[in-house]
C-alpha positions as CSV (number, residue, x, y, z in Angstrom):
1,X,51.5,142.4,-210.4
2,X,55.6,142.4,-209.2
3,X,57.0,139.0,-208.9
4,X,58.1,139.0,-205.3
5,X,61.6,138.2,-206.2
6,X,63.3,137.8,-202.7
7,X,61.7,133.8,-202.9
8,X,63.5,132.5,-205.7
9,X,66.5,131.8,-203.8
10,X,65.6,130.5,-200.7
11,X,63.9,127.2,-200.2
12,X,60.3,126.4,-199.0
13,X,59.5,124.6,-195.7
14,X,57.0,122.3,-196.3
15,X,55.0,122.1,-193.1
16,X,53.2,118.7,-194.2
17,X,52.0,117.1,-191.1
18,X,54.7,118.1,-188.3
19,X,52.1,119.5,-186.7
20,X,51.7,116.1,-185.4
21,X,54.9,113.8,-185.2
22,X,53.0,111.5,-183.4
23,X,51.4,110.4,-186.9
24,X,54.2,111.2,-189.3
25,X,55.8,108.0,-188.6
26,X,52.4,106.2,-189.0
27,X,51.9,108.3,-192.5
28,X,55.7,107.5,-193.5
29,X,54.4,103.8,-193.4
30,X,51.2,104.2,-195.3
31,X,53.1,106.0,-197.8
32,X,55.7,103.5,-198.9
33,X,53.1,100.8,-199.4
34,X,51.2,102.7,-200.9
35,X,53.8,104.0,-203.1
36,X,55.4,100.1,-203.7
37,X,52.0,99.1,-204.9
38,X,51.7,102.2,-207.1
39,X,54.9,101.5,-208.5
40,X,54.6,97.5,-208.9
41,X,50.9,97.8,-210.3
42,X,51.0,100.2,-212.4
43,X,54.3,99.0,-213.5
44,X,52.6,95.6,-214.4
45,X,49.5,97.1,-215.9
46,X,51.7,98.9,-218.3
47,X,53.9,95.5,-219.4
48,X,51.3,93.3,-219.8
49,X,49.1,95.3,-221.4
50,X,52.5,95.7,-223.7
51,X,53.7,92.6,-224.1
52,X,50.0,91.0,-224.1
53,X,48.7,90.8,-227.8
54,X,45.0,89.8,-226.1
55,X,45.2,93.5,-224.8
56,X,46.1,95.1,-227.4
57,X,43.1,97.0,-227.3
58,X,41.6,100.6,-227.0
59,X,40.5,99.8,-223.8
60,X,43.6,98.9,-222.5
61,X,45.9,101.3,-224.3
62,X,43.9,104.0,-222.3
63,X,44.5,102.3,-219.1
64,X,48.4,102.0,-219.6
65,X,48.5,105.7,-220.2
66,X,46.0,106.1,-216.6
67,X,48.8,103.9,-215.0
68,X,51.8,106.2,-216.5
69,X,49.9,109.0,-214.9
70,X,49.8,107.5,-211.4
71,X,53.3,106.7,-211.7
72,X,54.6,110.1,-212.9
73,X,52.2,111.5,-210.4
74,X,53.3,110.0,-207.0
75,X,57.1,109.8,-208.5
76,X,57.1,113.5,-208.4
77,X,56.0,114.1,-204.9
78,X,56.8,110.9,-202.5
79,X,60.2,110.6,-202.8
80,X,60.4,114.4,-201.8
81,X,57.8,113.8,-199.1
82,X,60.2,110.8,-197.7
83,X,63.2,112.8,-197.2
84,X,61.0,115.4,-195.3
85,X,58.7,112.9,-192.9
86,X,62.1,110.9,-192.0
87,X,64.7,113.8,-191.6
88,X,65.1,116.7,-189.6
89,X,64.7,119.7,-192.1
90,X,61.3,120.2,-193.9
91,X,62.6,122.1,-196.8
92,X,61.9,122.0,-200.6
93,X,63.9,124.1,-203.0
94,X,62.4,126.9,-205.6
95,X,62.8,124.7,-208.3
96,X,61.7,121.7,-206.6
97,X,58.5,123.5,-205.5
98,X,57.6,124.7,-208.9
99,X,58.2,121.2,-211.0
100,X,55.8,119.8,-208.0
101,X,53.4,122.3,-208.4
102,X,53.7,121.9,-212.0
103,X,53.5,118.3,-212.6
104,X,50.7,117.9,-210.2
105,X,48.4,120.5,-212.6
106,X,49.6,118.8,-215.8
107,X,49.3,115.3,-214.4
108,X,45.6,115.9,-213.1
109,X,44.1,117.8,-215.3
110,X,45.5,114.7,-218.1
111,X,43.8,112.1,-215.9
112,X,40.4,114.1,-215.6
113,X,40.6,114.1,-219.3
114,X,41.4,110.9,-220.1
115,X,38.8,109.5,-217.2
116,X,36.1,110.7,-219.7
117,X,37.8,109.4,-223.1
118,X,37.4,105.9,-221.1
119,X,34.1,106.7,-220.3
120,X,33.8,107.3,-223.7
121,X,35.6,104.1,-224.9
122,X,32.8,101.9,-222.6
123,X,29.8,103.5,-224.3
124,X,30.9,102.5,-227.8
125,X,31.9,99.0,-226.5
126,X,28.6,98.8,-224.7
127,X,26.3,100.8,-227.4
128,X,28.0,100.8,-230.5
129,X,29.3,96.7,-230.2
130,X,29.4,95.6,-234.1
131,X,30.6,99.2,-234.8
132,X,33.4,99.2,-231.8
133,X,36.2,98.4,-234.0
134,X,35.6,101.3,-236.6
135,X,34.8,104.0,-234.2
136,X,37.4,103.4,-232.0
137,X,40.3,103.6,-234.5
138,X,43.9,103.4,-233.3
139,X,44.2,106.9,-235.1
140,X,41.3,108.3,-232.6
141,X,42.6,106.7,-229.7
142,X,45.9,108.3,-230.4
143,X,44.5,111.5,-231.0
144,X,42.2,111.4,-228.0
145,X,45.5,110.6,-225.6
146,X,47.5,113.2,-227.3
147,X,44.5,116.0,-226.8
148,X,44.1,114.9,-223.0
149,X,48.0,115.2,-222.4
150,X,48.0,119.1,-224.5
151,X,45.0,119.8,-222.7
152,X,46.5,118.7,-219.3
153,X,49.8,120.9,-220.4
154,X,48.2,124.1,-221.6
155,X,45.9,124.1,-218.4
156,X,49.1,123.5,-215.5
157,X,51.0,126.6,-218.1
158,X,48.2,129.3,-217.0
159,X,47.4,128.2,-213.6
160,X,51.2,128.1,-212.6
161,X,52.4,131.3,-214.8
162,X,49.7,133.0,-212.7
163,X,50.1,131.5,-209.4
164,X,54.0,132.1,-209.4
165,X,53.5,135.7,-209.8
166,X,51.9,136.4,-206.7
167,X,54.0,138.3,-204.5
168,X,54.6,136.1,-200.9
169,X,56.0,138.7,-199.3
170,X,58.8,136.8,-197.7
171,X,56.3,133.9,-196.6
172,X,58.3,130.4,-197.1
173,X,56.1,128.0,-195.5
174,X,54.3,125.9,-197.4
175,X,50.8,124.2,-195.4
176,X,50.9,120.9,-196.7
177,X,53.6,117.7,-197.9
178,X,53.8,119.1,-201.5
179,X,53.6,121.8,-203.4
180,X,50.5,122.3,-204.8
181,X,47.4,124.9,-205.7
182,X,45.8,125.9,-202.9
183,X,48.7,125.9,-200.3
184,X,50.8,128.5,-202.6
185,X,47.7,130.9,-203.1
186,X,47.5,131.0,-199.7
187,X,51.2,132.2,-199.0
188,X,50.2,135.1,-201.5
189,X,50.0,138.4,-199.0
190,X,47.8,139.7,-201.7
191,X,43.8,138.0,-202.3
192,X,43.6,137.1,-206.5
193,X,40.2,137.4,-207.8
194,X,42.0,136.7,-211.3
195,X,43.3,132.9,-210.3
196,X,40.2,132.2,-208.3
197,X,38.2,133.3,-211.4
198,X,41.0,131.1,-213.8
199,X,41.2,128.2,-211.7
200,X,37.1,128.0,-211.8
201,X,36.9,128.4,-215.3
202,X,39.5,125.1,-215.7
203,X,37.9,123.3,-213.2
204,X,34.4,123.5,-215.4
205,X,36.7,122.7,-218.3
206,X,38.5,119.7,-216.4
207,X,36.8,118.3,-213.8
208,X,33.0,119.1,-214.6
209,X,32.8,119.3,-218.2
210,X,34.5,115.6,-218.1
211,X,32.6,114.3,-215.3
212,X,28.9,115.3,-216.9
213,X,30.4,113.5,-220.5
214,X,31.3,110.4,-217.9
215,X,27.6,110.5,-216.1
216,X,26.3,111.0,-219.9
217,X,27.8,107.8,-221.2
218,X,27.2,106.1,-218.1
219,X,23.5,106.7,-218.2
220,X,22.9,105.5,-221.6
221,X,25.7,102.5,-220.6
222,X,22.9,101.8,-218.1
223,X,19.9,101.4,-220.6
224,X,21.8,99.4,-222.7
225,X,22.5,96.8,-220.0
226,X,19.1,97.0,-219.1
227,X,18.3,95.5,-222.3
228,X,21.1,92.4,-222.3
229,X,19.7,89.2,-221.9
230,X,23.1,87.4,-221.6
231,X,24.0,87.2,-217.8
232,X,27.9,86.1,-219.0
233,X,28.1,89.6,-221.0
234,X,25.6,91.3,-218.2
235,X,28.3,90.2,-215.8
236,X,31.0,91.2,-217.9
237,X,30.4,94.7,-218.6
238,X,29.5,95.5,-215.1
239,X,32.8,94.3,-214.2
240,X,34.6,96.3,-216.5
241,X,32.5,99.7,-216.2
242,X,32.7,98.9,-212.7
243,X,36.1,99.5,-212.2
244,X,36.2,102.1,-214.4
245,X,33.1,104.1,-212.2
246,X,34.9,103.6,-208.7
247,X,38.3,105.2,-210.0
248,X,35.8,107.8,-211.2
249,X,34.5,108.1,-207.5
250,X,37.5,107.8,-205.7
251,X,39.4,110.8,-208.1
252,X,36.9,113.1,-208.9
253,X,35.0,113.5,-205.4
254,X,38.6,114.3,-203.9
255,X,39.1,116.9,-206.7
256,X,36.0,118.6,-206.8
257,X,35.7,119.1,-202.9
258,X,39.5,120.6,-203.3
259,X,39.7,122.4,-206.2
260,X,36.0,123.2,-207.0
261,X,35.4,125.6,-204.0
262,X,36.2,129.4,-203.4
263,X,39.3,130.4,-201.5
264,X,37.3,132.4,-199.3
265,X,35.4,128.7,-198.2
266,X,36.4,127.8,-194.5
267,X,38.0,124.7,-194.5
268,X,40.0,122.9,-191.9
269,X,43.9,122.7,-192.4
270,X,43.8,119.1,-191.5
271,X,40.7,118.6,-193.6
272,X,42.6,119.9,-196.7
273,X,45.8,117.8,-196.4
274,X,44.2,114.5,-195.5
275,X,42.1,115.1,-198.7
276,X,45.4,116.0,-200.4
277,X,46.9,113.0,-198.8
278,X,43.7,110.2,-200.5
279,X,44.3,111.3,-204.2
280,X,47.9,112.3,-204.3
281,X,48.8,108.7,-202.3
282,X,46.0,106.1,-201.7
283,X,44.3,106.5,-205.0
284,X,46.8,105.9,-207.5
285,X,47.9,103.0,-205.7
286,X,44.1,101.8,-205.5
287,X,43.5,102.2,-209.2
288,X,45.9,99.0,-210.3
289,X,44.0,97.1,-207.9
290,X,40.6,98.1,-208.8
291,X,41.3,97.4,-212.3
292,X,43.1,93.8,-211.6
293,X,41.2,92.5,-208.9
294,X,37.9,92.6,-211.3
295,X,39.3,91.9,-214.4
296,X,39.6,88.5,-215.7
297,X,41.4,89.4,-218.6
298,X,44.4,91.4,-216.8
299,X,44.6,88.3,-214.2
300,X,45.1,85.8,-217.3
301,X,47.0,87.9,-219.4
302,X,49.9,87.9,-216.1
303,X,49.2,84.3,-215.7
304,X,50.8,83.3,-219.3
305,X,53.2,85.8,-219.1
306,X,54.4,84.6,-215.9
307,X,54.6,80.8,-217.1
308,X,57.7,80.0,-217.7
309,X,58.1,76.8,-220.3
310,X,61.0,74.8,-218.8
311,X,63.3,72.9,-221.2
312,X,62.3,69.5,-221.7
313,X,64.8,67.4,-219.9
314,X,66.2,64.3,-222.1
């Protein structure tokens, strides 16, 4: 298949939502908070659970890595998105498109990965208590974050080596705020049975294949609560697989419903982008809060790092 090689040096217009200014200063707004509490919890989550010997944990060496996603996530397509709701021109460059494109894959496909080694992480808490420690070596931890990042690489490699090379035939506009999947295949002039059969493949690989290993662990989570007669550790584990279920939710039901359907499936353009919109903006900036707001040990752990011991005075 010919590269169509006219479009690598003109921009893209990102068409985003300027199909109705009277909402692109409302989404402006929505996006800086949410990308300030993005950047301010996740930020947080990552120092404390740093700085914090109490968290230095498997648990919470996963979730610093979840909240260096988010980060590197929204990083890469807000500021972007900014320039484009608040000034007059609507353009991306080729370069700009592609590292968009491409660090949207990578970053995803890492954080459906790594969803399911945390899943993993709460059954051996849950099942495997007086063995936790020995199963869930800092050596396996490592190795099960370095995996989900490889895996999250090698998958964003094919999809975009393939998508790139469909010829566009002079289209430039781009139907959403970013640059990502779906939007470029459908600039392609030409219909690829290859990418649809590729991209379905990887989504078995990363988004179902992780999400059945997440309901797995989950249901036999569920037994073993079932059996706890301690309401203090009853409570407790809710809490914590709790949080960890509704990021679940929130990330995967988004994904599936995007990525998980045939390009041929009628879908509205609005439909598309606002589903675009949840778990590219609101969700990453939900997850810090998910995680703090029903977690006593993050909440504590920022309470003594946030006391500050004044001098005695003489």
């Amino acid at each position: 298949m010919d590269v169509n090689n006219e479009s690598y040096a003109t921009d893209f217009i990102l068409l985003g939502f300027s199909d109705r200014p009277q909402i692109e200063r409302i989404i402006s707004v929505v996006v800086v908070i949410s990308y300030l509490v993005t950047l301010v919890g996740n930020s947080t989550i990552i120092l404390v659970s740093y700085l914090d010997t109490q968290l230095h944990t498997p648990m919470y060496f996963f979730l610093s890595n979840l909240s260096l996603l988010d980060l590197c996530y929204t990083t890469s397509i807000v500021p972007q998105m900014m320039v484009n709701l608040w000034g007059p021109k609507k353009s991306i460059t080729y370069g700009g498109c592609v590292l968009q494109f491409f660090f949207a894959l990578d970053l995803g496909a890492t954080e459906c990965l790594l969803l399911a080694v945390m899943a993993y992480d709460r059954y051996a808490a849950v099942c495997q208590p007086l063995h936790y420690t020995v199963i869930m070596n800092p050596q396996l931890c490592h190795k099960m974050v370095i995996t989900s990042w490889l895996g999250g690489l090698g998958s964003a490699i094919i999809v975009c080596s393939l998508t790139l090379k469909l010829p566009r035939c002079g289209h430039r506009e781009v139907d959403n705020f970013f640059c990502e999947m779906p939007a470029l295949v459908k600039m392609a002039c030409v219909y690829s049975k290859v990418i649809e059969i590729v991209v379905f493949a990887l989504g078995v690989i990363f988004l179902l294949a992780p999400l059945s290993l997440i309901l797995i662990s989950y249901g036999v989570i569920t037994r073993a609560v079932m059996r706890i007669k301690s309401a203090a550790r009853w409570k407790k584990i809710l809490n914590t697989c709790g949080s960890h279920l509704t990021v679940v939710t929130l990330f995967y039901g988004t994904l599936i419903s995007m990525y998980m359907k045939p390009q041929s499936h009628s879908r509205s353009q609005d439909e598309g982008k606002f589903l675009t919109f949840f778990y590219t903006i609101i969700t990453p900036s939900l997850n810090p809060l998910i995680y703090t707001l029903r977690n006593k040990d993050v909440k504590s752990a920022v309470k003594r790092l946030l006391a500050v011991k004044m001098p005695t005075m003489p």
